[in-house]
C-alpha positions in Angstrom: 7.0 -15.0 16.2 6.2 -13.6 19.7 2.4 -12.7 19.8 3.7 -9.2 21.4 6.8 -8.3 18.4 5.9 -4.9 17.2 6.8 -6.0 14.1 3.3 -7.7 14.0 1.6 -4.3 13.7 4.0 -3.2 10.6 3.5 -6.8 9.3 -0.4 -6.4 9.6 0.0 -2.9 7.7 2.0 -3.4 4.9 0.3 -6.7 4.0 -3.1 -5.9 4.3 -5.1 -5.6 1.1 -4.4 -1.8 0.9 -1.0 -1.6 2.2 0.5 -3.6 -0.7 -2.0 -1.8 -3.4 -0.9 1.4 -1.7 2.7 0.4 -2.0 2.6 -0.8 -5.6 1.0 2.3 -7.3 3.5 5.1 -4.7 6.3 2.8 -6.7 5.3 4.9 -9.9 6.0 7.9 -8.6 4.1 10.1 -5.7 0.4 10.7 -5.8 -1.8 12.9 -4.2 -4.5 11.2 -2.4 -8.1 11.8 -4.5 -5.5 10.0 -7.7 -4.5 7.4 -5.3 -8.1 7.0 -4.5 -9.1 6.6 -8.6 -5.7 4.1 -8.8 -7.2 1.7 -6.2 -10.4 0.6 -7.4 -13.0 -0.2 -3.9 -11.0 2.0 -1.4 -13.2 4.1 0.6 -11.9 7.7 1.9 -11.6 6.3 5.4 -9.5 3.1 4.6 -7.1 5.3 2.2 -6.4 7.7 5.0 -6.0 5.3 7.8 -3.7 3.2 5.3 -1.7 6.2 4.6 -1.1 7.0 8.1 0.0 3.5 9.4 2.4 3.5 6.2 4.2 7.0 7.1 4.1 6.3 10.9 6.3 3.3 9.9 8.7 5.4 7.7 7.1 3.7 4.0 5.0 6.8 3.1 6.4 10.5 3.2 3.3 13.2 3.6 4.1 16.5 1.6 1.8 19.6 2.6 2.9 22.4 -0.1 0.7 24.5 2.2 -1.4 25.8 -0.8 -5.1 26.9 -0.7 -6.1 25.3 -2.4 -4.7 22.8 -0.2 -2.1 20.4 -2.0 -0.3 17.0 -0.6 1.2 14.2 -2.1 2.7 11.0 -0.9 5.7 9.7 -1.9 7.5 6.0 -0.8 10.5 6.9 1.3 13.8 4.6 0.7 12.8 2.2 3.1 9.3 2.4 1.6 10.7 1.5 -2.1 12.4 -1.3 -0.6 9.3 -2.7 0.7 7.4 -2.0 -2.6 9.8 -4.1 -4.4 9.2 -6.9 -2.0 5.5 -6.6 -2.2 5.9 -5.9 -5.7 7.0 -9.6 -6.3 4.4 -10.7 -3.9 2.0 -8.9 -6.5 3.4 -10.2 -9.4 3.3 -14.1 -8.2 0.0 -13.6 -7.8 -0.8 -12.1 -10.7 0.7 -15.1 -12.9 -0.5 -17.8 -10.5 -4.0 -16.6 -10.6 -5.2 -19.2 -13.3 -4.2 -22.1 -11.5 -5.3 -20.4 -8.3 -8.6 -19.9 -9.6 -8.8 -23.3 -11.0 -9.1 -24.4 -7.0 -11.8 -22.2 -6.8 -14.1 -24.2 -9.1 -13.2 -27.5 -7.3 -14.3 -26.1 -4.2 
């Protein structure tokens, strides 16, 4: 609970609103990033790629460069990445089913 843990930074990545989206559709299976892009409805180019980053410099996301030219990379979720995806999975999933009473404090407010 420190204000100065480190794992602040990797909490702040992997919950953020692309972090868990980015999680949840590498669960399927890896994805190179213009399909990730179409998955996650809203993310800009900028946002993906800084999302990406964050997730693979904490050991969730694995870059592959098949050094092609044309040039070809996917991501993939490393183990420790899948475990996370399942976690955030849930998350996803609560929400999902909850969102009709959820919403229903939306029109009382």
């Amino acid at each position: 609970m420190a204000a100065e843990c480190p794992s602040r930074d990797v909490l702040r990545r992997l919950t953020g609103r692309w972090g868990m989206l980015v999680l949840r559709v590498l669960a399927e299976g890896p994805h190179r990033f213009s399909a990730l892009r179409r998955r996650i409805g809203g993310v800009s180019e900028r946002m993906l790629a800084q999302t990406l980053q964050g997730l693979e410099a904490d050991g969730m996301v694995l870059r592959r460069d098949f050094q092609t030219v044309p040039p070809h990379v996917e991501y993939a979720l490393t183990p420790l990445g899948h475990e996370a995806a399942l976690r955030v999975g849930a998350l996803l999933g609560w929400i999902e089913d909850a969102l009709p009473e959820i919403a229903r404090g939306w029109t009382r407010a």
